[in-house]
C-alpha positions as CSV (number, residue, x, y, z in Angstrom):
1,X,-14.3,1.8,-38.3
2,X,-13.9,1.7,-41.9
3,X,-16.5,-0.5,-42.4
4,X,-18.8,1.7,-40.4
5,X,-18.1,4.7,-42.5
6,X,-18.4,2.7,-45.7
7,X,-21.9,2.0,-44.5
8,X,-22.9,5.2,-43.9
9,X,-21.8,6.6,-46.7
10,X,-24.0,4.2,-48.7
11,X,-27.1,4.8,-46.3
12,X,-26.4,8.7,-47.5
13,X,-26.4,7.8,-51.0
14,X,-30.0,5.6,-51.0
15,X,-31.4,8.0,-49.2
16,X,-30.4,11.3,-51.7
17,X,-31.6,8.5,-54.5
18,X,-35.0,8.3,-53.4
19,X,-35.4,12.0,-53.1
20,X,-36.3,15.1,-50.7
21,X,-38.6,14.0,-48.3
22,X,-38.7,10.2,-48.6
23,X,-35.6,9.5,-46.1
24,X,-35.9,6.0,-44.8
25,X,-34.7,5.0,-41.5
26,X,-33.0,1.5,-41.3
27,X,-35.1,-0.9,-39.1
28,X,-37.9,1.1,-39.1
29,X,-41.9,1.1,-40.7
30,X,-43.8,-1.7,-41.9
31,X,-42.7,-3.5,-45.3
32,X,-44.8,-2.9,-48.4
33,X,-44.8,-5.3,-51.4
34,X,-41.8,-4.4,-53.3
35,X,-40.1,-5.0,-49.9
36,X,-41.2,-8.6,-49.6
37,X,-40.0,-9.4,-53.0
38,X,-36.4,-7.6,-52.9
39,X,-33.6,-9.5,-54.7
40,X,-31.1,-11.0,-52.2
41,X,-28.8,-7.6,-53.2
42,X,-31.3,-5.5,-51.8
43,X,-31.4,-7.4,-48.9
44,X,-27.9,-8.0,-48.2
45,X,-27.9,-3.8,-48.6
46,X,-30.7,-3.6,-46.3
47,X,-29.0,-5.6,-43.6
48,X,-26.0,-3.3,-44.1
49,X,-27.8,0.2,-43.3
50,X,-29.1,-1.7,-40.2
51,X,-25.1,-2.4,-39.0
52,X,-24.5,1.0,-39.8
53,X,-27.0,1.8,-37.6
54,X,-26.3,-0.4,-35.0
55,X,-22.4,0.7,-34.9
56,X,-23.3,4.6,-35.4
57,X,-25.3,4.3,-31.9
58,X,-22.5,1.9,-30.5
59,X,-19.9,4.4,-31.3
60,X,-22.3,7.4,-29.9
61,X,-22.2,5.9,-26.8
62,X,-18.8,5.3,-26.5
63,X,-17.9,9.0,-27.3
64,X,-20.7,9.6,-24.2
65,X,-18.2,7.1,-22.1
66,X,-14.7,9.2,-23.1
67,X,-13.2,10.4,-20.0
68,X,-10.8,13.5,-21.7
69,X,-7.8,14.9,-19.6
70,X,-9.7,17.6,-18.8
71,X,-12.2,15.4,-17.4
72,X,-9.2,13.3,-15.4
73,X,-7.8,16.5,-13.9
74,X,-11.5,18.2,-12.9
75,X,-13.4,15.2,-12.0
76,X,-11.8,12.1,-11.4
77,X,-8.3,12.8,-9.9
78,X,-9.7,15.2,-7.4
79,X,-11.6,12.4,-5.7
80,X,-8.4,10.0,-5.5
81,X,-6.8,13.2,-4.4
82,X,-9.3,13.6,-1.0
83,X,-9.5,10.0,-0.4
84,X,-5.6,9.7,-0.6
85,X,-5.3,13.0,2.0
86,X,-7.4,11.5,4.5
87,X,-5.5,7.6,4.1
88,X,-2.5,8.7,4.5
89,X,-3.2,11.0,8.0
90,X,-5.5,8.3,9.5
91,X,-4.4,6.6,12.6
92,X,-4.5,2.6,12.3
93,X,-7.3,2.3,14.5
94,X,-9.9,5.3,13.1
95,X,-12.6,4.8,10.7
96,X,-12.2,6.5,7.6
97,X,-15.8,7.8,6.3
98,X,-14.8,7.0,2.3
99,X,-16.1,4.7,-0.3
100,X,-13.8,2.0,-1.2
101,X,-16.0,1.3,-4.1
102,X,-16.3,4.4,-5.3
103,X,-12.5,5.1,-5.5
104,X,-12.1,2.0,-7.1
105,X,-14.4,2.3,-9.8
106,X,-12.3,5.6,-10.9
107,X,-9.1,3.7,-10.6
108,X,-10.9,1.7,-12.6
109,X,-12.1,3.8,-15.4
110,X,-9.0,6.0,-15.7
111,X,-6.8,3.1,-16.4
112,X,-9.4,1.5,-19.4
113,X,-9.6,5.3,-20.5
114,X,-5.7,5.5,-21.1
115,X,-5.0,7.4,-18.2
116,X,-2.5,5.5,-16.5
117,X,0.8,6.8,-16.6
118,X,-0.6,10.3,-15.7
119,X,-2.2,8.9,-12.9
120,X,0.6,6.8,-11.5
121,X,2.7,9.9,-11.6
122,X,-0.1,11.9,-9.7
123,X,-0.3,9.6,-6.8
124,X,4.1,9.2,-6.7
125,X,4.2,13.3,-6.8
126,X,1.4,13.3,-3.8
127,X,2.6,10.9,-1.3
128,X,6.3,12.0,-1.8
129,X,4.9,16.0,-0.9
130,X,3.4,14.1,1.7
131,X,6.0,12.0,3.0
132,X,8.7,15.2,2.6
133,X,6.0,17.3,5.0
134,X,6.4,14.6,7.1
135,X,10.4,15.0,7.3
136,X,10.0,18.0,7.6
137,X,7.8,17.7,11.0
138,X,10.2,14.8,12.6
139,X,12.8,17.4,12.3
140,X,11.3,20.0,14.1
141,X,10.5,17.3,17.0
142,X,12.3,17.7,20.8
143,X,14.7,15.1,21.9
144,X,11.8,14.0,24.1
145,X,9.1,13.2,21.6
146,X,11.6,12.4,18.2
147,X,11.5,9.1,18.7
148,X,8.2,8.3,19.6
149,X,7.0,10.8,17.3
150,X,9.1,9.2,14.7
151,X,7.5,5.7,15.1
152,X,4.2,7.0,15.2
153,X,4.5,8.0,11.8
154,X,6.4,4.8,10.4
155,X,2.9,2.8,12.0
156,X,0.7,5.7,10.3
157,X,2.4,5.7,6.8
158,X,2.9,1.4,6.7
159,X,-0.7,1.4,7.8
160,X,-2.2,4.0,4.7
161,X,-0.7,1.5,1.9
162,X,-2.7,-1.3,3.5
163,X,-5.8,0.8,2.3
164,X,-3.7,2.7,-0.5
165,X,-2.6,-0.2,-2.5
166,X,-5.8,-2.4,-2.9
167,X,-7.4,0.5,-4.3
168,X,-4.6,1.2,-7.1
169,X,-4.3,-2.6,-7.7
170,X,-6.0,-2.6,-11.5
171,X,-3.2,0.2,-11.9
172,X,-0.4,-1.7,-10.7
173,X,-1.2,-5.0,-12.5
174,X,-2.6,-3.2,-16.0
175,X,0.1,-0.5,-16.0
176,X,3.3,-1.2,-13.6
177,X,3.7,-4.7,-13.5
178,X,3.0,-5.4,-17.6
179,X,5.0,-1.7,-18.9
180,X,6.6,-0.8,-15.6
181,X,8.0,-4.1,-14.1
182,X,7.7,-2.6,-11.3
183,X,5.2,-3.3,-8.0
184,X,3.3,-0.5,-6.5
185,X,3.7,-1.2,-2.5
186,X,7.5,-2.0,-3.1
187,X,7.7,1.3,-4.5
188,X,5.9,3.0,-1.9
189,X,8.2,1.4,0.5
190,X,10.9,3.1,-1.0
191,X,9.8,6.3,-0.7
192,X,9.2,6.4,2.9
193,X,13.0,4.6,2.7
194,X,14.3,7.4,1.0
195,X,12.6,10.6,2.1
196,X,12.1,9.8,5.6
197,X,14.0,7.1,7.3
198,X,16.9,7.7,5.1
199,X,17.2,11.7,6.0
200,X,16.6,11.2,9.9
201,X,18.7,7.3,10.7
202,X,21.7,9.8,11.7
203,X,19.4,11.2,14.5
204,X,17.5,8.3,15.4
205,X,20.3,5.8,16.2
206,X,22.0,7.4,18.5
207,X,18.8,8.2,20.5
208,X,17.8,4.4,20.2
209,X,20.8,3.8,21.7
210,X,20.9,5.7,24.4
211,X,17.4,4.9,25.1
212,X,18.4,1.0,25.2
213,X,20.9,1.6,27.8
214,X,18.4,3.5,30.3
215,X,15.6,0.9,30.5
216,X,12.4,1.6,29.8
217,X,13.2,5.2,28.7
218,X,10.8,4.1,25.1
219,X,8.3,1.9,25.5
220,X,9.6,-1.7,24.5
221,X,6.8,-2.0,22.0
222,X,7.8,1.0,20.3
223,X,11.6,0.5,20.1
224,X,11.2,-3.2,18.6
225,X,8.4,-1.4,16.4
226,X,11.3,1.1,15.0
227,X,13.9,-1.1,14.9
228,X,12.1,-3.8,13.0
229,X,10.4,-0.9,10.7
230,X,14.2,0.0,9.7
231,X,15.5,-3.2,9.2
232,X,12.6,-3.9,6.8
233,X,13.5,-0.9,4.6
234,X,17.1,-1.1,4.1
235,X,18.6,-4.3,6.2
236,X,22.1,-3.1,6.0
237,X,21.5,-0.6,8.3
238,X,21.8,-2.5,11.2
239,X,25.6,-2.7,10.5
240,X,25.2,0.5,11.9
241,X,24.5,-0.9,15.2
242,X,24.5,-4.5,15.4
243,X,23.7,-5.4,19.0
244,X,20.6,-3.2,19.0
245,X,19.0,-4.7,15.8
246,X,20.7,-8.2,17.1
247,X,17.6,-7.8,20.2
248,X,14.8,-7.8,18.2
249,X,15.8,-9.1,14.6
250,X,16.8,-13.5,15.4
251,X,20.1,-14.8,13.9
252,X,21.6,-11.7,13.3
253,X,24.9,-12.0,15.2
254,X,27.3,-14.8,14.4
255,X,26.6,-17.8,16.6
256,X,28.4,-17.4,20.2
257,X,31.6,-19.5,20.9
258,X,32.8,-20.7,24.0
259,X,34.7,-17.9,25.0
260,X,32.4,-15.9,24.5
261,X,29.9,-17.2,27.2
262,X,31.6,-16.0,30.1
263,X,31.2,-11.9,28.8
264,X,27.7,-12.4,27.8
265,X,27.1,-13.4,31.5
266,X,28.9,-10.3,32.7
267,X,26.8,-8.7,30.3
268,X,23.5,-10.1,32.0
269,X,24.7,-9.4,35.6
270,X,24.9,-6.0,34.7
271,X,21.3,-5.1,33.4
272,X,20.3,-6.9,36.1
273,X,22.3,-4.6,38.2
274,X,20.9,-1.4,36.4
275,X,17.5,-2.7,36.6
276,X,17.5,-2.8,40.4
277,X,19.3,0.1,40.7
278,X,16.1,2.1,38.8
279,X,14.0,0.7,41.3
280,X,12.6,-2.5,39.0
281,X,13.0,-5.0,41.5
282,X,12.7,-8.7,42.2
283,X,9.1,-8.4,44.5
284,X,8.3,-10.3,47.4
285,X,10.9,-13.4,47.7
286,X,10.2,-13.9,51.1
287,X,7.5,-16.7,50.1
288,X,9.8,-18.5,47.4
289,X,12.2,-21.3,48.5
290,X,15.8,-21.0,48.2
291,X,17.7,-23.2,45.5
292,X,19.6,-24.9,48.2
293,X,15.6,-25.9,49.8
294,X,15.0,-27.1,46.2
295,X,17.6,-29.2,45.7
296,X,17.6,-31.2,49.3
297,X,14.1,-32.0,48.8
298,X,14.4,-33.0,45.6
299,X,17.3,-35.0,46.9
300,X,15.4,-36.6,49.8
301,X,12.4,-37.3,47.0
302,X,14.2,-39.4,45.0
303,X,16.2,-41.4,47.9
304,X,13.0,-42.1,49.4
305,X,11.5,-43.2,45.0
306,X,14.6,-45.3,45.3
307,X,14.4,-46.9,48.9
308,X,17.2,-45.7,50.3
């Protein structure tokens, strides 16, 4: 930049020495005799007022390029702010009308622009209001529909950063990863970990429970959806309730001893029991042979393989 200035201030001073009206611009006009025959200072001068040129139109155009905060907060932001509010209410299998290439490219230019930090902080204030509506809903659920309702939104929220964090990866590997140390989805992990899952674990336990001792009373899918979900965000909750995490997350119970085998078979005998008892039955055994049918004909089989 110093350079540039020195320049101009030299293309100033040639052209107030050759007087009012006879301003030269650099690079332009045919060459006249005197021009041929500069001296190699001339020239060397002459090839400076053309740099100056050159980087007076360079810089131009970068001040055209400038993206001021004013220009962040009225332009740019307010598109990541739409594209965000429709992500993060989307179900996993709609279609949302936005362009991925479009968001991007303002991710993009905000964080060459200097605008990183300010945008980081944006998108952390915006999904937290979003995430603390969402508490906010869960809470006012019935008994009937909390659970579901609540593992609905867990599917919803996992599925936005899918979308969410691709499109702020240029932020997260210019900005939190180099300054921060820090990783963007990990982060907005933690957020639904602390200001959903964290406020409502008190109330949903107890109901998974209960559900897992009336079978079929949640749909399996959505019970090992939850219970997986929560173990993934903070694994020492399933300290809280070991055998329910234990069905659906492998190797989390010590191994079983011997001693042990005959209560887990009680323990089988009586879902069974329960099952039959709300009407989930065996079905038709009336075609199926009996063990003891089995075993003498597999009996007779191999006498007869043997020649006995």
């Amino acid at each position: 930049m110093d350079e540039t200035l020195e320049a101009l201030e030299d293309l100033n001073h040639n052209n107030r020495a050759a007087g009012p009206g006879q301003t030269k611009q650099p690079g332009h006009g045919s060459l006249s005799v005197s021009d041929k025959a500069q001296s190699p200072e001339q020239a060397d001068g002459r090839g400076r007022k053309n740099s100056a040129a050159d980087a007076v139109k360079s810089a131009t155009k970068f001040l055209m390029n400038v993206i001021t905060v004013e220009d962040y907060r009225t332009i740019y932001w307010p598109k990541l702010d739409k594209a965000l509010e429709k992500l993060l209410v989307q179900s996993p299998r709609d279609y949302i009308p936005i362009s991925y290439e479009q968001i991007y490219s303002c991710v993009y230019k905000c964080v060459c622009q200097q605008h990183s930090e300010r945008m980081h902080s944006d998108l952390i204030a915006k999904i937290s209001l979003h995430l603390n509506n969402l508490s906010e809903e869960l809470q006012g659920c019935s008994e009937e529909t909390y659970v579901e309702n609540f593992g609905a939104a867990m599917v919803r929220y996992m599925g936005a950063l899918h979308s969410i964090v691709p499109l702020f990866i240029y932020m997260n590997k210019v900005y939190m990863e180099n300054k921060l140390n820090r990783d963007l989805k990990e982060e907005l992990v933690a957020l639904y970990s602390n200001l959903v899952a964290a406020k409502h674990i008190n109330r949903l336990l107890p109901r998974l429970l209960e559900a897992q001792a009336v079978p079929f009373a949640i749909p399996p899918s959505t019970m090992a959806s939850i219970v997986k979900g929560l173990y993934s965000l903070r694994p020492e909750w399933a300290h809280c309730a070991p055998h329910l995490f234990a069905k659906f997350i492998p190797n989390l119970l010590p191994p079983v001893l011997e001693d042990h085998v005959q209560q887990y078979a009680l323990l089988d005998q009586h879902l069974q029991q329960d099952l039959l008892i709300n009407g989930f039955g065996r079905g038709d055994q009336s075609r199926k042979r009996s063990g003891d049918d089995i075993i003498t004909d597999c009996s007779a089989e191999e006498s007869s393989n043997c020649g006995i």
